[in-house]
C-alpha positions in Angstrom: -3.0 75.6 137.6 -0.8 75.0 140.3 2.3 77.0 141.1 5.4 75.1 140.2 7.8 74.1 142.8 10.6 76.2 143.4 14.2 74.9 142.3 16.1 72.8 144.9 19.0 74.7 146.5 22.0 73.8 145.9 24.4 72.1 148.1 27.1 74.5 150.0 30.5 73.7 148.4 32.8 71.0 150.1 35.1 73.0 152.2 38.6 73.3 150.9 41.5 71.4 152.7 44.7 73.2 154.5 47.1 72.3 150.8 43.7 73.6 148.1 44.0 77.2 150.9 47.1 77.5 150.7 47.7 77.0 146.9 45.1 79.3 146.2 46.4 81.7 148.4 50.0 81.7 147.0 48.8 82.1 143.6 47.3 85.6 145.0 50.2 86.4 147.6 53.2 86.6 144.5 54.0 89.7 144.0 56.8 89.0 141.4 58.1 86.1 140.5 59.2 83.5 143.0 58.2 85.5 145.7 55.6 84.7 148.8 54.2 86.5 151.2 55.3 86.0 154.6 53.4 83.4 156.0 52.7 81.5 153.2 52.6 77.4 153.7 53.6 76.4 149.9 57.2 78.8 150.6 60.3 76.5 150.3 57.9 73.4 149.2 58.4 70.6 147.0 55.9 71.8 144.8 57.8 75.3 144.8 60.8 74.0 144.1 59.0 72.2 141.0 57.9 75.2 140.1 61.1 77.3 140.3 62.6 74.7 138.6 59.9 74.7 135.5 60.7 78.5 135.2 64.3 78.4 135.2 64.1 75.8 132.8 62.1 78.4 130.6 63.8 81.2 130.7 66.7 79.0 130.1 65.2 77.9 126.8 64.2 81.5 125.6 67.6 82.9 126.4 68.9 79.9 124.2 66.5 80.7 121.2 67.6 84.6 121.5 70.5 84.0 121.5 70.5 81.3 118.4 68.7 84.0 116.5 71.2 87.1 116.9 73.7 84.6 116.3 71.8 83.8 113.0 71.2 87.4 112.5 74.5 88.3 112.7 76.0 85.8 110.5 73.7 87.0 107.8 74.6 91.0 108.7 78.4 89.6 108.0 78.0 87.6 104.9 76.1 90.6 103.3 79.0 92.9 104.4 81.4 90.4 102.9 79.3 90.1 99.9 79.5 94.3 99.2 82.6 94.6 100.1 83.2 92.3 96.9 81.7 95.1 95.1 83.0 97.7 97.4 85.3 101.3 96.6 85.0 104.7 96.6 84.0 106.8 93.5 85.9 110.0 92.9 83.7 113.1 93.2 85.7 115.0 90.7 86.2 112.8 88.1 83.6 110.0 88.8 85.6 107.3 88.6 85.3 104.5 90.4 88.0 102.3 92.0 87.8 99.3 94.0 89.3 98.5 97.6 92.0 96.1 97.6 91.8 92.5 99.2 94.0 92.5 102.1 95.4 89.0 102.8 95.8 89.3 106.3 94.8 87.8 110.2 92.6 90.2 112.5 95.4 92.0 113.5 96.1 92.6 109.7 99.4 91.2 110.6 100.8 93.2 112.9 102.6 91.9 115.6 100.5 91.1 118.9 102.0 93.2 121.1 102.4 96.4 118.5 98.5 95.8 118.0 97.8 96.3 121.7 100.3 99.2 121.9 98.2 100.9 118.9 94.8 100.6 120.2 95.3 101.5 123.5 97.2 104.5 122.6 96.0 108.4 123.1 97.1 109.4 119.8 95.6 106.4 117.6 92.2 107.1 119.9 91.9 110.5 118.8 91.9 109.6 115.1 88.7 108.6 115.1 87.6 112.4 115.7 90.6 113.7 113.6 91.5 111.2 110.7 87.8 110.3 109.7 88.5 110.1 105.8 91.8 108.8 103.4 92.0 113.0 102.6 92.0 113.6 106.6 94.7 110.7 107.1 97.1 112.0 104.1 97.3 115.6 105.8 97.7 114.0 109.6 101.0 111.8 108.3 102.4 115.1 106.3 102.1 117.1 109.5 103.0 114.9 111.5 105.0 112.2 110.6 109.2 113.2 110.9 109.7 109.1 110.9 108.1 105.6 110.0 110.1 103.7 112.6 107.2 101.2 114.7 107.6 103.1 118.0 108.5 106.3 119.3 112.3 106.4 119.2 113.4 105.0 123.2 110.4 104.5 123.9 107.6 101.2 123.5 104.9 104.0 122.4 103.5 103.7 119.1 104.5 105.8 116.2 102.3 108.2 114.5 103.4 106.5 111.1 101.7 102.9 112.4 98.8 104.4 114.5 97.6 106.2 110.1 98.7 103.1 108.6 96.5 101.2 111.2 93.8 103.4 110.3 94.4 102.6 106.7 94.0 98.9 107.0 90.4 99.9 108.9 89.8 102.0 106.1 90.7 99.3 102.8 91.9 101.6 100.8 91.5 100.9 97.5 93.9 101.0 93.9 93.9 104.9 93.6 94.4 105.4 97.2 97.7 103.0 97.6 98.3 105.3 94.6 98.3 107.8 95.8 100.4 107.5 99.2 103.0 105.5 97.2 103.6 108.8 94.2 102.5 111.5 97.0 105.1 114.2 95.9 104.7 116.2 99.1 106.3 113.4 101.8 108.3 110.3 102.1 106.4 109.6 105.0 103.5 109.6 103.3 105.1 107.6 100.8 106.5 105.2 103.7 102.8 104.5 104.7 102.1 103.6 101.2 104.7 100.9 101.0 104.2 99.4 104.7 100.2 99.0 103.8 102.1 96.7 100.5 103.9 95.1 102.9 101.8 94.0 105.5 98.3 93.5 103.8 99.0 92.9 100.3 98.7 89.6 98.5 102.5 88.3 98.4 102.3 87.7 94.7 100.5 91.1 93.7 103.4 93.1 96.3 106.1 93.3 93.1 103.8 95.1 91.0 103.3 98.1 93.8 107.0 98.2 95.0 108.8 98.0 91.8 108.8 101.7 91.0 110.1 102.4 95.0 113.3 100.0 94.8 114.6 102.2 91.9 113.6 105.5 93.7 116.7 107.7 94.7 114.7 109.7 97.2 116.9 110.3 100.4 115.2 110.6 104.0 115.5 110.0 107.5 113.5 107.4 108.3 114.4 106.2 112.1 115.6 110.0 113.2 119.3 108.6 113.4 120.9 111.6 111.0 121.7 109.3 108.5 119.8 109.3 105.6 119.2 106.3 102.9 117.5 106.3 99.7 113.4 105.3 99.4 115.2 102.3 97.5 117.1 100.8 99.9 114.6 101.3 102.5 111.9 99.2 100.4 114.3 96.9 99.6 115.1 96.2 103.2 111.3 95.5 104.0 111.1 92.9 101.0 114.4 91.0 102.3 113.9 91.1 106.0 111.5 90.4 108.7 112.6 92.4 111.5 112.1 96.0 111.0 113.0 97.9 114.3 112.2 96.2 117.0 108.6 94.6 115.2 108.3 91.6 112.8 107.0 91.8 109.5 104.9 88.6 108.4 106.8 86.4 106.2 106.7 86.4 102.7 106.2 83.4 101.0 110.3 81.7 100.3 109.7 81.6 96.0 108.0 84.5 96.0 110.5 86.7 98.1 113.0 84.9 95.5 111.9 86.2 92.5 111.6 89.7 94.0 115.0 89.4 95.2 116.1 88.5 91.6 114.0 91.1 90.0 116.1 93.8 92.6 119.5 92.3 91.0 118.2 92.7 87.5 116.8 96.2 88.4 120.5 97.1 89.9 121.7 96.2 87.0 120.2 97.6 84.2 120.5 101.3 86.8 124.3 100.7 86.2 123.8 100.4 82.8 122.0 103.5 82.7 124.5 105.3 84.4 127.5 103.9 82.3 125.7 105.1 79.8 125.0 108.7 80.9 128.6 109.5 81.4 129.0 108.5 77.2 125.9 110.6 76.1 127.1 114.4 74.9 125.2 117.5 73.4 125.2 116.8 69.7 125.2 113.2 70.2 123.3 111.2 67.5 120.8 108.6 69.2 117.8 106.9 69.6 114.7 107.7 71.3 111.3 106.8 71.8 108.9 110.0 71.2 106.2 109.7 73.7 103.2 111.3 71.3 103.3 107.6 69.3 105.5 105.9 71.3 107.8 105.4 68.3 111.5 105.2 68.1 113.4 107.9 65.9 116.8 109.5 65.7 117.0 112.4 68.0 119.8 114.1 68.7 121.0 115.4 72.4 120.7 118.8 73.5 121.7 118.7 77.2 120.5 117.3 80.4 116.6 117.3 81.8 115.7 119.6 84.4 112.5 117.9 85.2 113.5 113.8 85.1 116.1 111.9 84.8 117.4 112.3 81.3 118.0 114.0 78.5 116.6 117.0 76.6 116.3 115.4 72.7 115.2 116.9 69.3 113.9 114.7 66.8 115.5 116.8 63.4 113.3 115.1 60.9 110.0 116.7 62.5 111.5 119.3 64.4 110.4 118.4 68.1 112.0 118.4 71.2 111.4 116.2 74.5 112.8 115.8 78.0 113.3 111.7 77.6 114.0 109.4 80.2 117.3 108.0 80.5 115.8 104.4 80.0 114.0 105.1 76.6 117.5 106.8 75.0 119.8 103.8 73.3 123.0 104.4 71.2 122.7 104.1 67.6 124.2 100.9 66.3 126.9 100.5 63.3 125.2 100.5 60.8 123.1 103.4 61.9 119.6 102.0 61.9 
């Protein structure tokens, strides 16, 4: 048979123009991104320029979208904080119990005043708290060693006080019902005590501040608090942070005008039933006949007086028809009436 033809050639390709060169060519000669090498025709083109503009446009776009989804991200990190801390407090690892942080009621600056804020944060001290004063324990034994006053700043001076620099680490902490307990019946400092009652003042719910500060308007403990040599009671100190809202050289954030009322009404009644008390402690005599609550059932019985507590503010009782004795508070002891009963 006879051989088959071979296959036609093909034609050579069309040859490319001067643009098709140099597009191909500047898609090889970019090294990075909106780059050319030197020489190249397309550099500084309008269809460069397009091109530019598509990526910026891009990149634009993504940045957008990241930026939408940290934001998203975030905002669910936050709500899930918010959401624990609704559940949040510390469990005692003695005891096991578990108490919970209380809501603070409060801007960023958890009230402070702006330029106090600034003063606290920036300062050396409050900075090296967060090497030193890590936990509530570490914060109680920083403000007994060094807190000698619970003035804002340093006295002549626009540095901030040791006292505000803890109790700034306290509202970082939250502490919760124990802790304020704590700082508020801490037996070894008024300062620490003072911390207690400016975290009340500051951060605390207005309506929920009487319940904490009660106990402190009545307390007779005398200190130093501003380093002037003159000493006041833990009373009248407390009292002045409930019915002002300057407090050396800082301002306190108002408290709400019925609420500061009925605290300042609860302060008279308190002041009065104290002078009661005392009217009444001058009348009381060993071998007196009264009545007393006994704190085992907290019943009231006929007791009779014996002298003067050593260990609180009252009276040393024995109850004759069961033959115990008590150290009673002056405020559970009441004079028998007429009739005896």
């Amino acid at each position: 048979p006879a051989a088959a033809p071979p296959p036609a050639a093909m034609p050579p390709p069309a040859p490319q123009t001067a643009t098709e060169v140099a597009a191909s060519n500047c898609e090889e000669c970019r090294g990075k991104e909106g780059s050319h090498r030197k020489g190249c025709s397309l550099a500084g083109s309008v269809l460069d320029r397009r091109r530019q503009q598509a990526r910026e446009a891009l990149k634009k776009k993504q940045a957008e979208e990241e930026e939408a989804a940290a934001a998203a991200a975030e905002g669910q990190h936050t709500r899930a904080e918010e959401e624990e801390e609704d559940e949040d407090g510390v469990q005692d690892p003695v005891t096991g119990i578990f108490s919970k942080r209380i809501p603070q009621v409060c801007n960023s600056a958890y009230n402070i005043n702006p330029v106090l804020q600034v003063n606290i944060e920036n300062s050396d001290y409050y900075k090296s708290l967060y090497e030193i004063a890590t936990t509530f324990e570490a914060i109680l034994d920083e403000v007994y060693e060094r807190c000698t006053y619970s003035t804002p700043f340093m006295p002549g001076t626009r540095n901030p006080s040791s006292v505000f620099c803890l109790l700034y680490k306290c509202f970082i902490l939250k502490l919760t019902y124990d802790q304020l307990d704590r700082l508020l019946n801490h037996p070894d400092s008024p300062f620490i005590q003072c911390v207690g009652v400016l975290y009340v003042r500051y951060v605390v719910a207005p309506g929920e501040m009487w319940g904490f500060l009660a106990p402190k308007v009545q307390d007779k403990t005398e200190f130093d608090y501003n380093m002037s040599g003159r000493k006041i009671t833990m009373g009248d100190w407390t009292r002045g942070l409930i019915e002002n809202i300057h407090y050396n050289d800082t301002i306190l954030p108002r408290i709400p005008v019925l609420i500061q009322r009925q605290m300042s009404e609860n302060i008279l009644k308190l002041e009065f039933r104290q002078k009661q008390l005392e009217d009444m402690r001058h009348k009381l005599r060993p071998g007196m006949k009264v009545m007393a609550a006994f704190y085992e059932d907290q019943q009231e019985y006929e007791a009779e007086i014996i002298k003067e507590s050593k260990t609180l503010d009252g009276f040393l009782l024995t109850f004759p028809e069961y033959g115990n004795t008590q150290d009673t508070e002056l405020a559970d002891i009441r004079f028998i009436d007429e009739d005896g009963a």
